[in-house]
N, C-alpha and C positions, 0 to 999 in steps of 0.2 A: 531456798527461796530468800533471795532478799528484801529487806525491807528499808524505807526509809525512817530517818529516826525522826520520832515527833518532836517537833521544835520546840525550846522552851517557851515557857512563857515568865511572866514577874510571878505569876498563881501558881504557875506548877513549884518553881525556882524557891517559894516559899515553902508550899507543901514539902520540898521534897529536904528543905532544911528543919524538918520540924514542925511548920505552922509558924502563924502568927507571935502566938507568944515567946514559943523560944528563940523566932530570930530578932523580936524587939527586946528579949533579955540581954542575947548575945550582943546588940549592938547599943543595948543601954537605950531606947528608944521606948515609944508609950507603942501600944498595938493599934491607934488611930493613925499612926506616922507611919507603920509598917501597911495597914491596908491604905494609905493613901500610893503610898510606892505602882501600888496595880494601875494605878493612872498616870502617873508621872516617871516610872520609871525608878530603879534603883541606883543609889549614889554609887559613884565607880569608887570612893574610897570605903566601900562597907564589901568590892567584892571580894577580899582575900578571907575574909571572915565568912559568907555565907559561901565560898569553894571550901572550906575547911569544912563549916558544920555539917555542909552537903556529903562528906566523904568523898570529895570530888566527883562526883558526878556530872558537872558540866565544868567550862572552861569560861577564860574572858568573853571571846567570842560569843561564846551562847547567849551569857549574860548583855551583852552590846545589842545581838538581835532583838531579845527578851524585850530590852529598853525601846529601843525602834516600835518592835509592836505594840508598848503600852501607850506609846507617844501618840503613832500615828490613830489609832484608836480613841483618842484625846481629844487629836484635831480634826475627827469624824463629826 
C-alpha cells in the first residue's frame, strides 16, 4: 500500500530536530525566536544546520513548503 508522506511542517521540522531547545542551541538563538519561526517561518540561512541536526530527514523543498504553510497560516 502506498502512502502519502505527511507534509512538514515548521512544528514537526522542529520536533524532528530535537525540539525547541536544541535547535535554538544549534543556531545560537533564544527558544522565543525558535517558537516564533511556527508563525513566520524558518530563515533559509538556518536550513543547512536543521538538515544536518535532522539527520537529513527532509530536504530544502520541504523546508520552503514548511515556510509557505506557516506564512500562509499567518495571513489567515
Amino acid at each position: 500500500m502506498d502512502t502519502e508522506p505527511i507534509p512538514w511542517t515548521v512544528e514537526t521540522v522542529i520536533r524532528a530536530c530535537g525540539g525547541v531547545s536544541v535547535v535554538a542551541g544549534a543556531l545560537n538563538l533564544t527558544d522565543s525566536a525558535v517558537l516564533k519561526m511556527k508563525r513566520i517561518g524558518i530563515q533559509d540561512r538556518h536550513w543547512p544546520t536543521l538538515i544536518a541536526l535532522s539527520g537529513n530527514q527532509f530536504e530544502p523543498n520541504d523546508l520552503f513548503r514548511a515556510n509557505q504553510r506557516a506564512r500562509s497560516a499567518q495571513a489567515a
